[in-house]
Every structure is written in structure tokens, then in C-alpha cells.
C-alpha positions as CSV (number, residue, x, y, z in Angstrom):
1,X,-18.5,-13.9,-19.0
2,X,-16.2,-15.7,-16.1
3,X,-13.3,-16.2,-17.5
4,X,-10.7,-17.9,-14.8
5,X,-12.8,-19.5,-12.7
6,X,-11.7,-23.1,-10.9
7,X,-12.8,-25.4,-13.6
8,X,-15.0,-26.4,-16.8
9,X,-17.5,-28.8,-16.4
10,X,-17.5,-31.3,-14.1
11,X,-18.1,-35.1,-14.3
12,X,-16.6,-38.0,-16.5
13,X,-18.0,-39.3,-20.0
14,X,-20.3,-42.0,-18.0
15,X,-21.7,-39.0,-15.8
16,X,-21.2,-35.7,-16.9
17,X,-19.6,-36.0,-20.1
18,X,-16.6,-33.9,-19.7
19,X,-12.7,-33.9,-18.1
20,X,-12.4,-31.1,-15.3
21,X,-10.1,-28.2,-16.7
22,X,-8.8,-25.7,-14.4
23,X,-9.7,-22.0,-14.9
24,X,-13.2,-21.5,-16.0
25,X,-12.4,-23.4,-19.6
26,X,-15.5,-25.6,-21.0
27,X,-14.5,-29.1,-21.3
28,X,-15.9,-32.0,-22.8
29,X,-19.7,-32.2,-24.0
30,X,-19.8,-30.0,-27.0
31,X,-18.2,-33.0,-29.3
32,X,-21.3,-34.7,-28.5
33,X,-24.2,-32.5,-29.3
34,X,-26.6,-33.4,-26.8
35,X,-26.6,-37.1,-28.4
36,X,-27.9,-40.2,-27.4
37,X,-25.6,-41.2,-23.8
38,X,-25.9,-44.2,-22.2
39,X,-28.9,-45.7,-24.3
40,X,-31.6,-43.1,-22.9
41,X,-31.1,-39.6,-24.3
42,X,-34.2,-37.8,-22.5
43,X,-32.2,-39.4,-18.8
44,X,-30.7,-37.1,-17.0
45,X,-27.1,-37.6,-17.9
46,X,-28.6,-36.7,-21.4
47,X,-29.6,-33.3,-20.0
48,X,-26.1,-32.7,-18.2
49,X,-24.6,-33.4,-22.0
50,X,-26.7,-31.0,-23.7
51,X,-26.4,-28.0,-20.8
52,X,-22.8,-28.6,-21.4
53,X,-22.9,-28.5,-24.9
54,X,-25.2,-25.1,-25.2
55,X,-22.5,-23.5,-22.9
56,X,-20.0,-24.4,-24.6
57,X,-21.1,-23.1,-28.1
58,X,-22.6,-20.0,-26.2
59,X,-26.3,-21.3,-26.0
60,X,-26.7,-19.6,-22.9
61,X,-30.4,-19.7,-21.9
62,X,-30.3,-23.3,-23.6
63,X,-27.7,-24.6,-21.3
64,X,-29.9,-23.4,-17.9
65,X,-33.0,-25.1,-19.3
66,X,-30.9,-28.5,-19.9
67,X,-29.4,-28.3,-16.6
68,X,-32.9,-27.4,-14.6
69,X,-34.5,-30.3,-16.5
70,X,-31.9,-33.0,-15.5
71,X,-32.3,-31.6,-11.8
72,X,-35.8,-32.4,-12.2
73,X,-35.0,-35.6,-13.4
74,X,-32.6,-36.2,-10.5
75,X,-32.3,-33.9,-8.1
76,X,-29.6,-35.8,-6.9
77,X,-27.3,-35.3,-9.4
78,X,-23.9,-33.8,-8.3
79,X,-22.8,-33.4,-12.1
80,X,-25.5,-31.4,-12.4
81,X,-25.2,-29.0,-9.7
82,X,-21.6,-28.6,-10.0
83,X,-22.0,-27.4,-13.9
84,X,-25.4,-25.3,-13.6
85,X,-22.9,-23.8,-10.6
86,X,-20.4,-23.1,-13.0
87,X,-23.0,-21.9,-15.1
88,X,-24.8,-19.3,-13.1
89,X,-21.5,-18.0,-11.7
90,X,-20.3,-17.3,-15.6
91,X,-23.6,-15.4,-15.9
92,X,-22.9,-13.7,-12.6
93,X,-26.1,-14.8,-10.6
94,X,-24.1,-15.4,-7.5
95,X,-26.5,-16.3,-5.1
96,X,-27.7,-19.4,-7.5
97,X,-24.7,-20.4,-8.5
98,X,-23.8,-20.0,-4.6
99,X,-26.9,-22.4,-3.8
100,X,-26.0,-25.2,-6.8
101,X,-22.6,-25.2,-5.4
102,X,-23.2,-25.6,-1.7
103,X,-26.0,-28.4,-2.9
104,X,-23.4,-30.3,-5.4
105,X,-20.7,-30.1,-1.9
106,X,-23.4,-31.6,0.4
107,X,-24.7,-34.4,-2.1
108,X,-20.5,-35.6,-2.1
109,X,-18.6,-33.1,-4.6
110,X,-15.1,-33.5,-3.6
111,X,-13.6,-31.7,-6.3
112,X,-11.2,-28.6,-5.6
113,X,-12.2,-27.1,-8.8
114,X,-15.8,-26.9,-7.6
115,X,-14.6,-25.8,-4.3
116,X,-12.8,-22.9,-5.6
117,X,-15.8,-21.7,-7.8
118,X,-17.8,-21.8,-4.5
119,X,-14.8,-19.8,-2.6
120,X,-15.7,-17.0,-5.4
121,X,-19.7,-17.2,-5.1
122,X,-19.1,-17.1,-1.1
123,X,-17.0,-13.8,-2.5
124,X,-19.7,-12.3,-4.7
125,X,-22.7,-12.7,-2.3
126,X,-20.6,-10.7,0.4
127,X,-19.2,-14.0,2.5
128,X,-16.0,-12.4,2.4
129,X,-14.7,-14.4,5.6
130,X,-15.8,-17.7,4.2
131,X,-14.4,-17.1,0.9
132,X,-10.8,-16.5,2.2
133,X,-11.1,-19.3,4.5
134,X,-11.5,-21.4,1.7
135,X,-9.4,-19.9,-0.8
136,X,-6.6,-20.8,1.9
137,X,-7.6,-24.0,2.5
138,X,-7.3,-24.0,-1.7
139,X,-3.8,-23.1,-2.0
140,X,-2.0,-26.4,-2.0
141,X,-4.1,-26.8,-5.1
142,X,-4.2,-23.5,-7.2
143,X,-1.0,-22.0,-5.8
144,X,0.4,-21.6,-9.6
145,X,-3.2,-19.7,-10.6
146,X,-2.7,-16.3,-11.2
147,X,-6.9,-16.2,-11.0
148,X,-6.2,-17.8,-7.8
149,X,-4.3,-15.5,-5.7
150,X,-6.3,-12.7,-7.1
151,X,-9.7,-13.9,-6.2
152,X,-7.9,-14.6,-2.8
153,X,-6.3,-11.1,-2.2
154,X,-10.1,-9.9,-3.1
155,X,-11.4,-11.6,-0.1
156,X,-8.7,-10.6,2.0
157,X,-8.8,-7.1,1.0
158,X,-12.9,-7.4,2.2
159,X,-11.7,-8.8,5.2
160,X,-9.4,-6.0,5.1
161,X,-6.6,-8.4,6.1
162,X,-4.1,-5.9,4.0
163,X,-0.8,-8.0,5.1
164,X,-2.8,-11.1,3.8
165,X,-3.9,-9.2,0.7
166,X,-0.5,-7.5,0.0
167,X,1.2,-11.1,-0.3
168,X,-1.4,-12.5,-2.3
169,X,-1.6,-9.8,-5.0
170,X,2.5,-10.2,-4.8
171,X,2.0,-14.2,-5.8
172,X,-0.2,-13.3,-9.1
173,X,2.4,-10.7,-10.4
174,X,5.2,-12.9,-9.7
175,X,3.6,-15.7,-12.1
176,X,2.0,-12.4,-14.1
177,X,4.3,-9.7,-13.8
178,X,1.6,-7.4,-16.0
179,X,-1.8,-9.1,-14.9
180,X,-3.9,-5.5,-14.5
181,X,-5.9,-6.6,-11.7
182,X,-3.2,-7.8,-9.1
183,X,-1.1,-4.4,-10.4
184,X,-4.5,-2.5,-9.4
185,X,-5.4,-4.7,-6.4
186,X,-1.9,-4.3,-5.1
187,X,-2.0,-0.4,-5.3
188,X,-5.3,-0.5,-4.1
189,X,-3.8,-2.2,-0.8
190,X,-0.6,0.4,-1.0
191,X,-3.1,3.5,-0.9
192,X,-5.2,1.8,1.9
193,X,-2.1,1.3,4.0
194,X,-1.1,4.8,3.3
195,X,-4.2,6.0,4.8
196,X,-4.0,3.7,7.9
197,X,-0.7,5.2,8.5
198,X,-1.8,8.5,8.2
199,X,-4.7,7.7,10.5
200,X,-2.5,6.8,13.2
């Protein structure tokens, strides 16, 4: 699975049944167990619960078919796109979660959790440019997230932008001294430079 990804699930108790928590932790929902919510549990709020608790507890398929049915309930939703998103970019089907995401942003999402976890499906389905134009625009907001300035340097790195890439490996292992992938995305940068040079 995704661990260190933006956010858990997304919405409040009246909505989505669930506080935002940064880094790919599942928030929220389970405690519930798909019960009645709001007086109608087969609504689409109901749905958003239950995908959110099957996730949780590790119901995977489970959790997709609550969150397609409350999309077919209201396609609307922007609860519901942000956490089938967060979903299908656990499971690593990037270009779904990459469409949910995009769709929760253009129905109103303004959370910068949710922006982040698009930054890294924008990443995964070879956006490379977009992601690190995003993850910049992010930093005010996940400067202190070690899962942040790697997923960054990653996009810089694709973008080979190695100055970029460099610094942003050198932010995780200052908050992570040992974190293995900034140690092996900043050698990966080192060795890349050392080739350019030799190039030249």
C-alpha cells in the first residue's frame, strides 16, 4: 500500500465522516461501521462511510464498490471523489485515482491534502512537469513532510531539474537524516551530476 501520501479521508462527520490527517493515515469512518448517517443509510453519505470504513479495516475491493455506488448516487460528491482518489492511488491505479482527483478539484475540493495526492498521481502517470509545479505550489503547506520533499525531488529528478532535486532530497534528510529513499534519491542525483560533468 501508499503509505505517506497527503491525507486520510476527506470530509467532515456530516459529509464524509472523517477529520483530514496528513500523510496517507485513514481517518475517521471505521468507528462507525457503515451505520445508519444522517437518517438514510442507503444515501450517499452512507456509501462514503462504509468505503471509508472497508479501507480502513483493509476491505479493499469493498471500499471501491462503496465508493462507486455513492458516485452513482451523486456524482457530485466531492467527498467521494477525494476518498475513492485516495483509494485508487493506495492501490496504485494512477490514472483513476488521477481522474477522481482532478474531478473532486473541479466540483470545489480546496483541500491541500487532496492537492498533494493529485501532485503524486500527476507524478505516476508521467506528468512530471505538472507534478513539480504543484508540489511547489505545496510547500508552504507540507514543508515539514519528509514524504513531501521526496515525492517532490522525484518530480524534479523527471524533470531532470538536478539543482531542484539535489535541495529537495537535502530537506527530507535534514528532518530524516536515515530516510532510505532521499539517501538513495540524493546519490541517484550525485551520480547523474557526475556523468553530466564528465559529459562536458
Amino acid at each position: 500500500g501508499v503509505r505517506g501520501r497527503g491525507a486520510g479521508w476527506a470530509g467532515n462527520r456530516a459529509e464524509a465522516a472523517g477529520k483530514v490527517g496528513q500523510h496517507g493515515r485513514f481517518t475517521g469512518g471505521g468507528r462507525l461501521r457503515g451505520g445508519v448517517v444522517g437518517g438514510d443509510p442507503a444515501g450517499p453519505v452512507a456509501w462514503n462511510l462504509r468505503g471509508i470504513g472497508r479501507g480502513e479495516n483493509g476491505r479493499v475491493p469493498g471500499a471501491g464498490k462503496a465508493f462507486e455506488r455513492g458516485l452513482q448516487l451523486a456524482p457530485g460528491s466531492v467527498a467521494v471523489h477525494e476518498n475513492y482518489g485516495l483509494l485508487l492511488l493506495r492501490l496504485k491505479e494512477s490514472e483513476k485515482a488521477l481522474e477522481m482527483l482532478r474531478k473532486a478539484v473541479a466540483l470545489g475540493s480546496r483541500r491541500r491534502s487532496v492537492a498533494f495526492n493529485l501532485a503524486v498521481a500527476l507524478l505516476r502517470t508521467g506528468n512530471a512537469a505538472a507534478a513539480a509545479a504543484q508540489f511547489r505550489a505545496l510547500e508552504s503547506d507540507f514543508s515539514s513532510s519528509v514524504d513531501y520533499w521526496n515525492e517532490r525531488a522525484a518530480a524534479e529528478l523527471a524533470t531532470r531539474d538536478l539543482d531542484g532535486a539535489a535541495a529537495s532530497f537535502e530537506h527530507a534528510l535534514q528532518l530524516a537524516p536515515k530516510d532510505v529513499r532521499a539517501l538513495n534519491g540524493a546519490a541517484t542525483v550525485a551520480e547523474r551530476r557526475d556523468n553530466l560533468d564528465k559529459a562536458v
